[in-house]
C-alpha positions as a Python dict, from the first residue, in 0.01 Angstrom:
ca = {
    (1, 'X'): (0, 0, 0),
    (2, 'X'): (-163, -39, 318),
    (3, 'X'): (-462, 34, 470),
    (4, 'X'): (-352, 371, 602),
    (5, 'X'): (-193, 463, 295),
    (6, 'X'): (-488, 340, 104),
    (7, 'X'): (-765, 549, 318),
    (8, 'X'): (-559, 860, 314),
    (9, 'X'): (-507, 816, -91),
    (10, 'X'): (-891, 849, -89),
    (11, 'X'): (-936, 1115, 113),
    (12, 'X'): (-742, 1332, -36),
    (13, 'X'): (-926, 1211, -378),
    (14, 'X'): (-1224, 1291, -210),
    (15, 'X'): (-1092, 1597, -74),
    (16, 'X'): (-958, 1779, -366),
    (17, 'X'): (-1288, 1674, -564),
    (18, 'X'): (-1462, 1826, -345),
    (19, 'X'): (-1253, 2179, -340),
    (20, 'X'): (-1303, 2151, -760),
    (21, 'X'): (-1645, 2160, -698),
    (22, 'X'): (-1688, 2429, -423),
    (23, 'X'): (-1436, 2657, -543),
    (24, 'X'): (-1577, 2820, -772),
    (25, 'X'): (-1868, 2912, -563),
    (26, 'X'): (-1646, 3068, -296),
    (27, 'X'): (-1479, 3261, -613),
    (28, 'X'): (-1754, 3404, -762),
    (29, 'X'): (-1987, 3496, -553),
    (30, 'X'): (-2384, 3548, -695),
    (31, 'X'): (-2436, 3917, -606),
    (32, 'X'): (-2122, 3982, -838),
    (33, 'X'): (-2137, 3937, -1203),
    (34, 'X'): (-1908, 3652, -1327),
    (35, 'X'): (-1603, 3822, -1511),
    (36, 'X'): (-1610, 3797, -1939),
    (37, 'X'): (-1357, 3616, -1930),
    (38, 'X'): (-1456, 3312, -1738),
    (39, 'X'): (-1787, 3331, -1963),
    (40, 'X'): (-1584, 3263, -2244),
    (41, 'X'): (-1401, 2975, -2102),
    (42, 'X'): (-1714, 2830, -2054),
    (43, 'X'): (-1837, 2857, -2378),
    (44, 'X'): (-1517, 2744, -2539),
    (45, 'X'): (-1384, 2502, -2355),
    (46, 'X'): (-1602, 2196, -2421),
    (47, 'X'): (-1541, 2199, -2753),
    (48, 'X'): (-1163, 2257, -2710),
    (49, 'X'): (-1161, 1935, -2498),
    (50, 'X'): (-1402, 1754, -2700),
    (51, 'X'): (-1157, 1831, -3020),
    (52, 'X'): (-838, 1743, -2784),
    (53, 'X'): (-1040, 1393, -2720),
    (54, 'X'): (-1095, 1291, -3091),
    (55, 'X'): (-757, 1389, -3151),
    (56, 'X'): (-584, 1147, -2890),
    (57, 'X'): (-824, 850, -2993),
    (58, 'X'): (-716, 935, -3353),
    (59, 'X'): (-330, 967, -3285),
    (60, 'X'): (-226, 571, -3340),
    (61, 'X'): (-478, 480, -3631),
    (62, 'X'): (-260, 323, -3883),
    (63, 'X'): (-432, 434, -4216),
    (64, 'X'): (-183, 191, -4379),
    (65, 'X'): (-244, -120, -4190),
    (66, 'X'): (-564, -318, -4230),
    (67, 'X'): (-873, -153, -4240),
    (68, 'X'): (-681, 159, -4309),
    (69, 'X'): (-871, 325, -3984),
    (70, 'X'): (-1197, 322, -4168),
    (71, 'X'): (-1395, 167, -3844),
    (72, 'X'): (-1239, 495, -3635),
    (73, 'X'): (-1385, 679, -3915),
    (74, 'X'): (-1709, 514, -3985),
    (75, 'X'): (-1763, 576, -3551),
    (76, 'X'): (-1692, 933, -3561),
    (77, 'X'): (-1931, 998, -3921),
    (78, 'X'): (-2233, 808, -3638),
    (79, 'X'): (-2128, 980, -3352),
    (80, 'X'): (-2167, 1309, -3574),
    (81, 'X'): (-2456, 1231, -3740),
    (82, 'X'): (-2651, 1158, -3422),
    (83, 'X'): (-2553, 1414, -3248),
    (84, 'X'): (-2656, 1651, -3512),
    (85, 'X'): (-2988, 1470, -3510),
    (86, 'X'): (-3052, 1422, -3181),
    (87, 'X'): (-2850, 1705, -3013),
    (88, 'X'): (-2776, 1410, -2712),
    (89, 'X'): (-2384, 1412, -2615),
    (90, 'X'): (-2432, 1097, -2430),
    (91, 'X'): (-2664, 930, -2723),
    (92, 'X'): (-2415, 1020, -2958),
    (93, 'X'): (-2078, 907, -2812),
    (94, 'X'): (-2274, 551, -2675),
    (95, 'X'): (-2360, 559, -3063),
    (96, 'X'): (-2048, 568, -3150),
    (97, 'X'): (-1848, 378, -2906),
    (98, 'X'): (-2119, 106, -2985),
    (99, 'X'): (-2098, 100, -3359),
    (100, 'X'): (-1689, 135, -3337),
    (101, 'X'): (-1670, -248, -3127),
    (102, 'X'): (-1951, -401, -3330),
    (103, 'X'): (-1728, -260, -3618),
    (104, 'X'): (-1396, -407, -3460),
    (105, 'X'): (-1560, -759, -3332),
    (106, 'X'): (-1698, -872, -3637),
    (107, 'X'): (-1658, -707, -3970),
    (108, 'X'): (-1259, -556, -3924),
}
């Protein structure tokens, strides 16, 4: 690539990042009330992705290989537990990310 092609690849990076994030302001607007329907996306879509995430990490674990995928199972029962102890999304998956490589490096 070269420079120009490089400096216009992040501009327009930087440029539809931006419209993402000012969009939605210049959709719904404050004096109006923001439609059902969007209220539910909000309130269902985190966990939707969250689900679609533990899925794809969990698609290639060979349960009849070694370790029979108990270190991707052993991360997720941490990440759950402290998550439903400490209520901290980023605690929780640093938890687990942590305890699935110590888990990897040295015992599997």
């Amino acid at each position: 690539m070269t420079a120009e092609q490089q400096m216009m690849t992040i501009a327009l990076c930087a440029a539809g990042t931006m419209a993402t994030r000012f969009l939605p302001f210049l959709i719904f607007s404050s004096k109006k009330p923001t439609p059902g329907y969007i209220q539910y996306l909000g309130k269902a879509l985190p966990s939707a992705i969250f689900g679609m995430l533990v899925v794809y990490c969990l698609k290639n674990v060979d349960v009849s290989g070694a370790g029979h995928g108990l270190p991707e199972f052993l991360a997720i029962a941490v990440t759950a537990a402290l998550h439903l102890k400490k209520g901290q999304m980023l605690l929780s998956i640093a938890g687990g990310t942590i305890c699935y490589m110590l888990l990897v490096q040295f015992v599997f």
